[in-house]
N, C-alpha and C positions, 0 to 999 in steps of 0.2 A: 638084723635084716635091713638093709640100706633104700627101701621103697616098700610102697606097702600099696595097695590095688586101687584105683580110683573107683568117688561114686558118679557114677555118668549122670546119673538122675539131677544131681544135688550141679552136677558141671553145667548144666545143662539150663536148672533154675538159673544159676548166678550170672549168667550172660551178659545179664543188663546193667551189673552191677555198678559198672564205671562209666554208663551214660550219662551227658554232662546235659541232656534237654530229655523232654516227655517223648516217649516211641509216637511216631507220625503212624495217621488210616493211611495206607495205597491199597486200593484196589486196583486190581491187576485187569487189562483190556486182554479180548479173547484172543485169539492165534488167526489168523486170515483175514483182519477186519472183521471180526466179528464181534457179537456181546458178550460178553461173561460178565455174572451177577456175583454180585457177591452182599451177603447179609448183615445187617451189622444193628445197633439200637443207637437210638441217640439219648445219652443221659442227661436227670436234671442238672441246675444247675450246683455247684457248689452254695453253701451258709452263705459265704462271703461273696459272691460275686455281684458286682455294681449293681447289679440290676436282676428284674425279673427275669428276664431274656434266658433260654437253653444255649444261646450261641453271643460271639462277642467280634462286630464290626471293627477289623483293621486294616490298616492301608499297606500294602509291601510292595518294594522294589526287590524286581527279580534282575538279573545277570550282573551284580555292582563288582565292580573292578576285574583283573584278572582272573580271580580265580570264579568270578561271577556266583558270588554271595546273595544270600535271600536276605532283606535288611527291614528293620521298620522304617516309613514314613513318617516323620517326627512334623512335618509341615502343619500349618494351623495352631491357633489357641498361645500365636505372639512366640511360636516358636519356630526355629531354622531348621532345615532342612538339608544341607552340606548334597546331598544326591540329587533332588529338584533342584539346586543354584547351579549345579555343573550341569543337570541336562538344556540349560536355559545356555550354559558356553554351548555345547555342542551343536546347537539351533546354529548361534550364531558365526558360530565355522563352517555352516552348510552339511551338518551332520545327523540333519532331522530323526535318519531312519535306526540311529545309532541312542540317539534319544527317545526316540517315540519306543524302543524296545525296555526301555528301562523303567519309563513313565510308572508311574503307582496306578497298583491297585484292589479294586477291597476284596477281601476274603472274609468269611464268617470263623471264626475257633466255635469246636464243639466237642468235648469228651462221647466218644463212643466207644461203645465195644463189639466187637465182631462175631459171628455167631454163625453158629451149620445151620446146615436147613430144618433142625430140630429147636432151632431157640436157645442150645448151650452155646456158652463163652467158648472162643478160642483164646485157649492160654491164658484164661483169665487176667486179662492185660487190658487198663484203657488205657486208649486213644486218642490223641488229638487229631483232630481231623482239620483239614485246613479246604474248608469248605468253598468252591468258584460263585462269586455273587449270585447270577444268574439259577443256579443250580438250587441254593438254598430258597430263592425267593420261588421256584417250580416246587417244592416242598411244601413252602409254608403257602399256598397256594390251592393245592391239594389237600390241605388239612382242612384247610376252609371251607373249601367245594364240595369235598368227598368224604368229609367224617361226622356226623352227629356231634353236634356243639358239645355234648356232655361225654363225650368220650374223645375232643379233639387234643388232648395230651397227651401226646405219642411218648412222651419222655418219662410217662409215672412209673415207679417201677412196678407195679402190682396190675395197672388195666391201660398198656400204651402198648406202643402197638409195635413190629419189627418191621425196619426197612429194605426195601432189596433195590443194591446200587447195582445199574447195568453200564459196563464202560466197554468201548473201544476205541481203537487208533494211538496214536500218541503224540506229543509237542501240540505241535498247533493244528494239529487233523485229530486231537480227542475231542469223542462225543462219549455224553450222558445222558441216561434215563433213569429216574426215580418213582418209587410205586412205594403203596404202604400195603401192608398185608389188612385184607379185610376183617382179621379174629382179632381181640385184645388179648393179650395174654401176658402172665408175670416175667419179667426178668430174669433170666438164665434159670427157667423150671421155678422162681422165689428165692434163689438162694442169690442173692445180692447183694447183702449188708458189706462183707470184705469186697464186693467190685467198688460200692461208693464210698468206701474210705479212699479209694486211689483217686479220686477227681483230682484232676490236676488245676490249677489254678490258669485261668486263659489271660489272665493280665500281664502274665511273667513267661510266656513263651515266647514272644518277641521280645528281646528290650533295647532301650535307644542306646546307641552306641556314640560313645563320646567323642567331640570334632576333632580330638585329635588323632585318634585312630581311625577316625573315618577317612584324614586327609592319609592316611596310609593305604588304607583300601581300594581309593578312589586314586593312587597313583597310576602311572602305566608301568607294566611290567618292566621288568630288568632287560633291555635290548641285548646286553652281553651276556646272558645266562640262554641257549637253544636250549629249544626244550622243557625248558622251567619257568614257572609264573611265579615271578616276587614283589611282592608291592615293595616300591623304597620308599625313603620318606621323604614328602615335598617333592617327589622328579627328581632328586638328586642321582648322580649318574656314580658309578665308581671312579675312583681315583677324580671326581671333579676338583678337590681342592688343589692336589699334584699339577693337574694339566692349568690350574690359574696361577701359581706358584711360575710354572716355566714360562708364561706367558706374558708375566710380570717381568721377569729377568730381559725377556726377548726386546720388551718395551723400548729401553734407554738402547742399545743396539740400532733398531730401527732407527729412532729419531737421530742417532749421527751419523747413521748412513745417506739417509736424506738430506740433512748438510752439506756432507760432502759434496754429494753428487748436484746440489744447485751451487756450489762453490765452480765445479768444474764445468756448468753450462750459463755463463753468465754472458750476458750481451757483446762483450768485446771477443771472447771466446767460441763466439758460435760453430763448433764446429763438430763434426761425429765421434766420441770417445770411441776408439779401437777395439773390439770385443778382446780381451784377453781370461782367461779361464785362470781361475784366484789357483796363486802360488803353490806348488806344493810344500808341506812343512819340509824344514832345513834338519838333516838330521841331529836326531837330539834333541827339536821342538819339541815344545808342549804344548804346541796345539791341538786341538782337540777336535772328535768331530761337531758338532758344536760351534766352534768359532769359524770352521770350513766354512758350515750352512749360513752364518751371519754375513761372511765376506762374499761368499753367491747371492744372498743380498743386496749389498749392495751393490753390485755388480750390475745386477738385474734392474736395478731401480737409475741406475745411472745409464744405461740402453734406452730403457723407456724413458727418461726426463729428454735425453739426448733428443730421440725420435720427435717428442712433444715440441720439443725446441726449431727444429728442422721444418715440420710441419709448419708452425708459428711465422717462421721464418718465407718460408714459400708463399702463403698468406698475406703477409706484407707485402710480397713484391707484390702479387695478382692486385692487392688493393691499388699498390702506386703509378702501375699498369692502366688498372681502369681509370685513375685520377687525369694520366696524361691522355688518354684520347678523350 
């Protein structure tokens, strides 16, 4: 038998299997501008994490380079920045608004998990949540204000409490509201122990990215690819080494062509070279097009000395004009 039946169940678990970062919270805003709530817990913190804190202050730059990458802020504590140094060029090329869109800023991390209106896990999956400043600090705000000191641990897993996110709009017209439910109640019904093996660690979902890939990120897209965002590397362009190479060669050309043609407009000689339109090749030449366009060249450059000359010329007389009256 050359196949044999799949289990959609088991296709189903393994989804996530080749995610290279932690599954992000989105709650989803409602249909019309309106609110939709969505439930979710905030877990404690991991053994190991820095601090006592349920959540962890970082700094991100949002829209970086082409393909407008979410990046850590590495700035502070003696350390560089590569995305703050170039928003400080783009100030200074009068590109404030192009700047000020990129500018850092903080976000809370916080493992959560998502939950019905009954308190069960959805998908028993945590969450990183990439919490907006503002938003976190109307939370921890509320805990303060609105919950009995001894029970103001929203995160225990046995007596903390569910939260209900309400969002709408989107980009820069999303609004939020945040509430805690009034009852304490255990974690996913008590069954919890496998949700808090999955903590993810909030130190290692951002990480600083090295300046040399950053000067890759931070290029401007490929101008000759429509269509398609490619950082290259340094602003180098395609074929830029080809087009210095012919440019190189074009160099010594030039510079006897310009000989020449001050050879042909010298003081005793002042007078207009003839336009003539450079030779055609003799049959059998080997010329090239290539050496056509060198000889339109000079061609070009001996018109304009000439003119230059003429002018100069006119000049003197009007000066030896004014001398005699």
């Amino acid at each position: 038998m050359p196949w044999k039946r799949a289990d959609i169940k088991t296709s189903i678990q393994h989804r996530e299997d080749v995610r290279t970062g932690p599954p992000f919270f989105k709650p989803e805003s409602g249909k019309k501008d309106k609110f939709k709530k969505t439930y979710f817990r905030a877990l404690p913190p991991r053994e190991d994490h820095p601090n006592d804190d349920f959540y962890l202050w970082v700094r991100i730059h949002y829209g970086v380079g082409a393909n407008r990458r979410t990046v850590l802020c590495v700035a502070g504590e003696e350390k560089y920045c590569a995305v703050c140094e170039d928003n400080l060029r783009l100030k200074r090329e009068g590109r404030a608004d192009e700047a000020d869109d990129r500018r850092w800023q903080y976000r809370a991390l916080l493992n959560v998990v998502e939950i019905d209106s009954d308190g069960k896990a959805v998908d028993d999956a945590v969450l990183v949540w990439s919490c907006p400043k503002q938003l976190l600090v109307d939370l921890l705000n509320k805990i303060e204000d609105g919950v009995p000191e001894d029970e103001q641990d929203v995160t225990d897993p046995d007596t903390g409490r569910d939260l209900v996110l309400s969002k709408r709009g989107k980009e820069d017209r999303t609004r939020y509201e945040i509430a805690i439910e009034k009852r304490a109640t255990a974690l996913n019904g008590g069954d919890y122990e496998e949700l808090l093996e999955g903590l993810h660690d909030l130190t290692e979902v951002y990480s600083p990215i090295e300046p040399e890939r950053m000067k890759l990120l931070l290029a401007p897209a490929d101008p000759f690819e429509e269509g398609e965002f490619r950082a290259l590397p340094e602003g180098r362009k395609p074929d830029e080494e080809e087009e210095e190479e012919e440019e190189e060669e074009e160099k010594p050309a030039l510079k006897t062509a310009t000989k020449e043609a001050r050879r042909a407009t010298t003081p005793a000689r002042r007078r207009p070279v003839p336009a003539s339109a450079p030779a055609a090749p003799a049959p059998g030449s080997k010329k090239d097009a290539k050496e056509l366009e060198r000889e339109a060249q000079r061609e070009r450059l001996r018109r304009q000395l000439s003119e230059l000359d003429d002018d100069s010329e006119d000049e003197d007389k009007d000066a030896e004009e004014g001398d005699a009256e």
